[in-house]
matplotlib code that plots the C-alpha trace (Angstrom):
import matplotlib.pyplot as plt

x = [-1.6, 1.8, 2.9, 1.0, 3.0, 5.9, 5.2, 7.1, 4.5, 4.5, 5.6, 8.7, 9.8, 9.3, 11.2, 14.2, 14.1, 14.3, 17.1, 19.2, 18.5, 19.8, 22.7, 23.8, 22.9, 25.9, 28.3, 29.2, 30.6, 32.1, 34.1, 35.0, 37.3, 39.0, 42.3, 44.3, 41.5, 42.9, 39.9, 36.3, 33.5, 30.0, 28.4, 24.8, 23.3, 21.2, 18.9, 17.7, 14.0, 11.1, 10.6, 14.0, 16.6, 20.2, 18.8, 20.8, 21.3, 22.9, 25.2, 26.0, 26.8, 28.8, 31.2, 31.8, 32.9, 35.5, 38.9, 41.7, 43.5, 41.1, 43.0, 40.3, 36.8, 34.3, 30.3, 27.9, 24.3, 21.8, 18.3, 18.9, 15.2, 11.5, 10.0, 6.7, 6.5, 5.1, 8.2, 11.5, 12.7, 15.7, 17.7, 21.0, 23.2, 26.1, 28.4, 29.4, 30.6, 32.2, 34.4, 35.7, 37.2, 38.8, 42.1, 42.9, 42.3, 44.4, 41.5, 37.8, 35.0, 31.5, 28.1, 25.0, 21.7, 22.2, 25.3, 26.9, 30.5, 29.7, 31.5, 34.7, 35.1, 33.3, 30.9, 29.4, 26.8, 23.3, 21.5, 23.7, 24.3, 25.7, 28.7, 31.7, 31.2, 34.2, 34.0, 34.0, 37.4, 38.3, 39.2, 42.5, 43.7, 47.7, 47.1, 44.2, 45.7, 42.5, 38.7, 36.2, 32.4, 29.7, 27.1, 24.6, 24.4, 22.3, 19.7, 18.3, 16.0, 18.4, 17.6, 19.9, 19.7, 21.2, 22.2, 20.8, 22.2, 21.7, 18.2, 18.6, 17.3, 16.7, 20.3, 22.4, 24.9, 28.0, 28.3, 27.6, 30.8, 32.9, 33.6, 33.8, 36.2, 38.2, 39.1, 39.3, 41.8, 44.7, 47.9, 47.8, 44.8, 45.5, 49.6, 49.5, 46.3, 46.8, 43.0, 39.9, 36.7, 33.2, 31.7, 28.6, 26.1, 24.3, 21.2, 20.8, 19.3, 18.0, 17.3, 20.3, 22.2, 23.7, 24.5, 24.3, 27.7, 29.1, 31.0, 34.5, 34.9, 38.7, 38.7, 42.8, 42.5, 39.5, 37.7, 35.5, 35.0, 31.3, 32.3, 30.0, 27.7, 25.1, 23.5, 24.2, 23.4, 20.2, 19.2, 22.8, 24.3, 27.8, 26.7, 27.3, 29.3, 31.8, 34.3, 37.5, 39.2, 42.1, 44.7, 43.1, 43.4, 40.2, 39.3, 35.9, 35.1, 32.3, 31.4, 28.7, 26.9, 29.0, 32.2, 31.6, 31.1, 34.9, 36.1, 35.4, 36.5, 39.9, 38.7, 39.4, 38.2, 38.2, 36.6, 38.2, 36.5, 35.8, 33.7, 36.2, 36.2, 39.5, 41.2, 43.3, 46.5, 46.2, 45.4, 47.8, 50.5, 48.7, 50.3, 47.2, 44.5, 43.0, 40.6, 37.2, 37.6, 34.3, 34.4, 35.5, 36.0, 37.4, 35.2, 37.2, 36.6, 32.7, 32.7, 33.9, 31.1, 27.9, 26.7, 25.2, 27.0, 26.5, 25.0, 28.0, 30.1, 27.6, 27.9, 31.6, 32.0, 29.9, 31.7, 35.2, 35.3, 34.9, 31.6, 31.7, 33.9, 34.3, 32.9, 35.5, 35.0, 35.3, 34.9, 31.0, 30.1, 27.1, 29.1, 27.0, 28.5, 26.8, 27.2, 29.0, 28.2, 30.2, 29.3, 27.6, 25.6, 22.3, 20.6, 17.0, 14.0, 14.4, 18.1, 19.5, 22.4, 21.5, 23.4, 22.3, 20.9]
y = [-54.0, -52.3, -52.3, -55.3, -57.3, -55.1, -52.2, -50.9, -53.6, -56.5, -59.9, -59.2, -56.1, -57.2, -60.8, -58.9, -56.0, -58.9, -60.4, -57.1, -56.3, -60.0, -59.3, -56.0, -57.3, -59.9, -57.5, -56.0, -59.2, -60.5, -57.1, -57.2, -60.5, -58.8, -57.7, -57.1, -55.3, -52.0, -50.9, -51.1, -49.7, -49.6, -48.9, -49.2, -48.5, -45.3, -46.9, -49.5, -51.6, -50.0, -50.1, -51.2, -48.9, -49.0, -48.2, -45.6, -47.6, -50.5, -48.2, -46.9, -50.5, -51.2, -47.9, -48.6, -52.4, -51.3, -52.6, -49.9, -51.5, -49.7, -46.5, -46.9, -45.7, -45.4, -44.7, -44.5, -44.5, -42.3, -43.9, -44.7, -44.8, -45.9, -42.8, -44.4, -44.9, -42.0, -44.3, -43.9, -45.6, -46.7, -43.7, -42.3, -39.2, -41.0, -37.7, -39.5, -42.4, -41.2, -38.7, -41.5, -43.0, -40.3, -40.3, -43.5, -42.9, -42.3, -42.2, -41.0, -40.9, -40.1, -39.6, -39.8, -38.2, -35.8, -34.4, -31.8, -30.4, -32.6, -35.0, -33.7, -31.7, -31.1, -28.0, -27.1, -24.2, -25.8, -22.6, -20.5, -23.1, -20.6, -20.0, -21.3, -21.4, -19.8, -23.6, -25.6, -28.2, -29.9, -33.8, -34.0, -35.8, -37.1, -39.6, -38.0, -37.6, -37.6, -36.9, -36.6, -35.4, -35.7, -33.4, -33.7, -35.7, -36.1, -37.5, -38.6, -35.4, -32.6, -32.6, -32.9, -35.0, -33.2, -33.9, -32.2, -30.4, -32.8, -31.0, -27.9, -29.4, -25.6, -24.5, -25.0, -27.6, -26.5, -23.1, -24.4, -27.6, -25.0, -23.2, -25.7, -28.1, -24.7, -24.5, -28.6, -28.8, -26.9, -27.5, -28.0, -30.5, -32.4, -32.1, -34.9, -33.8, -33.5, -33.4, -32.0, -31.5, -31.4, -33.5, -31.3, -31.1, -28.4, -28.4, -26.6, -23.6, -22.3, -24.2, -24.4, -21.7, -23.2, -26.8, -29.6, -29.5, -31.7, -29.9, -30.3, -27.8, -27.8, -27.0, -26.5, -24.2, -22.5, -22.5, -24.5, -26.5, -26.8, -29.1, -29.6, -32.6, -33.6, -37.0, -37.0, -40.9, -41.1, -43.7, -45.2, -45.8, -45.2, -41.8, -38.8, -35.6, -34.3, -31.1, -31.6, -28.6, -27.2, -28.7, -32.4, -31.3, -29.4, -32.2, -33.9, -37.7, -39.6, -42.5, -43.8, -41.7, -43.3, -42.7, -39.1, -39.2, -40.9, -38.1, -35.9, -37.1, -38.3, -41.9, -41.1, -44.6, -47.5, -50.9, -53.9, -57.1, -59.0, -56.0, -54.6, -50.7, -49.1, -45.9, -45.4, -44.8, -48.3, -49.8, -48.7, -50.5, -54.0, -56.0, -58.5, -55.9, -55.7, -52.6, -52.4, -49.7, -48.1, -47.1, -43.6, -42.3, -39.5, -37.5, -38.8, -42.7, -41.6, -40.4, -43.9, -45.4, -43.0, -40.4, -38.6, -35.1, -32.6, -29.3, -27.9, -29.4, -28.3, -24.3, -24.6, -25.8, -23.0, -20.3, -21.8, -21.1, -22.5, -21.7, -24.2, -24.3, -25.3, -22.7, -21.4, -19.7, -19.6, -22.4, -22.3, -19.8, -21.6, -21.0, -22.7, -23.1, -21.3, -21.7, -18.2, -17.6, -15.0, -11.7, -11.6, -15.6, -16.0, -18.9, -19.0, -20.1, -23.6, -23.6, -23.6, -21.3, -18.6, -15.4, -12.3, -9.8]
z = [12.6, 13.9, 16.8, 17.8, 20.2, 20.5, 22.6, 25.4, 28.0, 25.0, 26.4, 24.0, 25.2, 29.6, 28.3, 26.4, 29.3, 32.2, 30.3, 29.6, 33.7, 34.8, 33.2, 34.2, 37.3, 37.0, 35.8, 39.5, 41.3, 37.9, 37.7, 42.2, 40.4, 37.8, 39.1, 36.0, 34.3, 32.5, 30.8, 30.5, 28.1, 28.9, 25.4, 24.1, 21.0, 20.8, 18.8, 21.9, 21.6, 22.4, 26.4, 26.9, 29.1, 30.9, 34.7, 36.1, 39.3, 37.4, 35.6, 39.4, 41.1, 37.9, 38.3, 41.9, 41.5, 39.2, 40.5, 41.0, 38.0, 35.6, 33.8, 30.4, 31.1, 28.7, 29.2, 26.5, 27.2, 26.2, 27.7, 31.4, 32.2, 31.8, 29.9, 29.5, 33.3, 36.1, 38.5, 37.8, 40.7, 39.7, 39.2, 40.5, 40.2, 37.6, 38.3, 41.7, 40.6, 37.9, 40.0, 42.5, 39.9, 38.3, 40.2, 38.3, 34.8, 31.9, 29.6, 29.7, 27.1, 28.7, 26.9, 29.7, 29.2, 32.4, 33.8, 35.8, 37.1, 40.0, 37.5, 37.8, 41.7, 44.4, 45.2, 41.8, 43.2, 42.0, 43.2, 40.6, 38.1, 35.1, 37.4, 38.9, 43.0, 44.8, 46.8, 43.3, 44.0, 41.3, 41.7, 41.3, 38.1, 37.9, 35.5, 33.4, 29.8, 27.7, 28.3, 25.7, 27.0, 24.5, 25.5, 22.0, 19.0, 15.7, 15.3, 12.0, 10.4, 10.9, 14.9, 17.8, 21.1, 23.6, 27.4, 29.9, 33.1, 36.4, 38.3, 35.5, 31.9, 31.4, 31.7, 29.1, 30.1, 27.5, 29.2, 33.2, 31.8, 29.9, 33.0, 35.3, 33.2, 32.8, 36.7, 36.4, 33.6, 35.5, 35.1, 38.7, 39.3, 35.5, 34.7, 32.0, 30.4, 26.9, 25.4, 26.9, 24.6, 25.0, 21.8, 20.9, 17.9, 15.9, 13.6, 10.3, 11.2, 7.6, 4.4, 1.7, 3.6, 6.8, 7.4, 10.5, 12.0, 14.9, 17.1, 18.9, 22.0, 23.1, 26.4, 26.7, 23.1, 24.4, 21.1, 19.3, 15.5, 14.0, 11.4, 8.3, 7.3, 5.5, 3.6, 0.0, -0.9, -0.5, 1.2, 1.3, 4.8, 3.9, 1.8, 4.9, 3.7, 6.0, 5.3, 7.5, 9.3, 7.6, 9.8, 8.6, 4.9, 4.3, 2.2, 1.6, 2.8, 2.8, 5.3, 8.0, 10.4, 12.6, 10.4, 10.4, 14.1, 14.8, 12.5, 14.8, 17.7, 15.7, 16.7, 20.2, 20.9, 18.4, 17.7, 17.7, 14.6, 18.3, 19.6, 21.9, 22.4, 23.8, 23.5, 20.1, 22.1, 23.6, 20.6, 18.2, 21.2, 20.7, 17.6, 17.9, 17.9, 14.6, 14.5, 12.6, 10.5, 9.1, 5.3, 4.5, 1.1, -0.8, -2.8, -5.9, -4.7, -4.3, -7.5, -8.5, -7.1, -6.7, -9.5, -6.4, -5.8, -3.4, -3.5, -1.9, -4.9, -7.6, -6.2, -5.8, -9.7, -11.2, -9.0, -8.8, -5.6, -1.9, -0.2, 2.7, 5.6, 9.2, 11.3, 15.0, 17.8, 21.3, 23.3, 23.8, 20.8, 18.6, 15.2, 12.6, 9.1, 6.4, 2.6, 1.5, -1.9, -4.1, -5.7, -8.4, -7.5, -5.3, -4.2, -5.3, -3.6, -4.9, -3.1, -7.1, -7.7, -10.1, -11.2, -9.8, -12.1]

ax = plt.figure().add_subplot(projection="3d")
ax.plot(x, y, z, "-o")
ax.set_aspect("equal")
plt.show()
């Protein structure tokens, strides 16, 4: 019978949640001690036990015990509450915490379910939440030289989990950050910030013609990448198609999901074989930190190992020519790369390339 036992009120699931709460619930008065520490990553898998959460109120105390020492701040967690439950009384606006600390860091990566330009300033206007308020004050950065913001990712089936705007999940939070993180990333409020992007993620919008695509939106560039992926091994882990940007190549590798999602964000932060996560900058400065590098091929080392090809390769042979690249735009434009196929070819209603008659 499945499911029996392990449901989100199974003995299992309240043991293994009582454990994961205990200790979280250590993790404040452990960190009040650590003087010298330079960096901190709160990280959980995305794929957590049924009925198992990161309370939002844990993540809070956490933040605030951090000791001024801390420049490296990374927060990953995509379930920070009981969904199954009518009381979510353990929750608490992250954005807060998260801007006190600010003013010490060096390095940022954050991926929450909800957030808000409350974040990063003061004043965001939550009765016109599509603009900038005239009283918006950004928290003033001088050590800030890199902040990544995921605000979606894939999921597996072509769909997209995306974060949602503090008190607004019907407001689209890329447009409410991109002009927000605008006024934020000033020259004035942030004069060593070197990279500013929003992380987002797009689904393939029509069969055979247009492709998933993470997204990179570059705050300091004002534009955006959607770049290109798609499985092509089957049932193979390591067997995700990604199409780099022209500045990385344009060429073709294949790796993990999670592979393809360090591409994109140029391994902003890396893994250590111990289980350590830090930014890449500090990392490559540590002889004795050996990373954990997932597996990416070239398409000519897949083709040493897989007879599995992908459509985008089989259409690019029969036309010699390149349908597939990595869509750009402005920084919150929804470009979706689309397969472009040459005169004289069409795509039939089994998505096989034919000739046109």
């Amino acid at each position: 019978m499945a499911g029996v036992g392990h449901g989100p009120g199974s003995p299992e699931t309240l043991d293994g949640m009582r454990l994961l709460r205990s200790g979280l619930e250590k993790l404040p008065s452990r960190l009040v001690n650590m003087i010298n520490l330079q960096c901190f990553s709160l990280f959980s898998p995305y794929t957590l036990p049924t009925g198992q959460w990161i309370p939002q109120l844990s993540i809070a105390s956490i933040l605030d015990s951090l000791p001024q020492t801390c420049v490296s701040l990374e927060v990953d967690v995509r379930s920070t509450y009981d969904r199954c439950s009518a009381e979510n009384n353990e929750q608490a606006h992250l954005c807060t915490p998260v801007r006190r600390l600010l003013p010490q860091l060096r390095f940022l990566r954050l991926s929450l379910p909800e957030i808000c330009p409350e974040a990063f300033g003061r004043g965001f206007d939550s009765a016109q939440p599509s603009i900038v308020a005239t009283d918006f004050k950004p928290t003033k950065v001088p050590c800030l030289e890199q902040c990544l913001v995921k605000v979606a990712d894939p999921v597996t089936g072509a769909m997209v989990r995306a974060a949602t705007l503090c008190g607004f999940p019907d407001v689209g939070v890329v447009a409410v950050l991109a002009r927000h993180l605008q006024a934020f990333a000033s020259p004035q409020n942030a004069p060593r910030l070197q990279k500013l992007w929003m992380v987002d993620a797009l689904p393939m919008r029509e069969l055979y013609h247009t492709f998933e695509s993470l997204v990179r939106r570059d705050v300091l560039a004002n534009r955006s990448q959607a770049i290109p992926f798609n499985r092509i091994g089957g049932m193979r882990n390591d067997g995700i198609f990604i199409r780099m940007p022209t500045e990385e190549s344009s060429q073709d590798l294949i790796s993990t999901f999670d592979g393809v999602k360090g591409l994109v964000e140029r391994f902003n932060w890396v893994n250590s074989l111990n289980g350590t996560r830090l930014p890449a900058t500090d990392a490559s400065q540590r002889a004795r930190f050996t990373l954990l590098r997932p597996l990416i091929r070239t398409r000519e080392e897949w083709a040493g190992v897989s007879r599995i090809s992908s459509l985008v390769w089989s259409y690019e042979k029969k036309t010699a020519s390149r349908v597939l690249d990595v869509a750009e735009g402005g920084l919150t434009d929804e470009c979706v790369p689309t397969v472009h196929i040459p005169n004289g070819w069409i795509i039939n209603v089994s998505g096989m390339l034919d000739r046109s008659e």
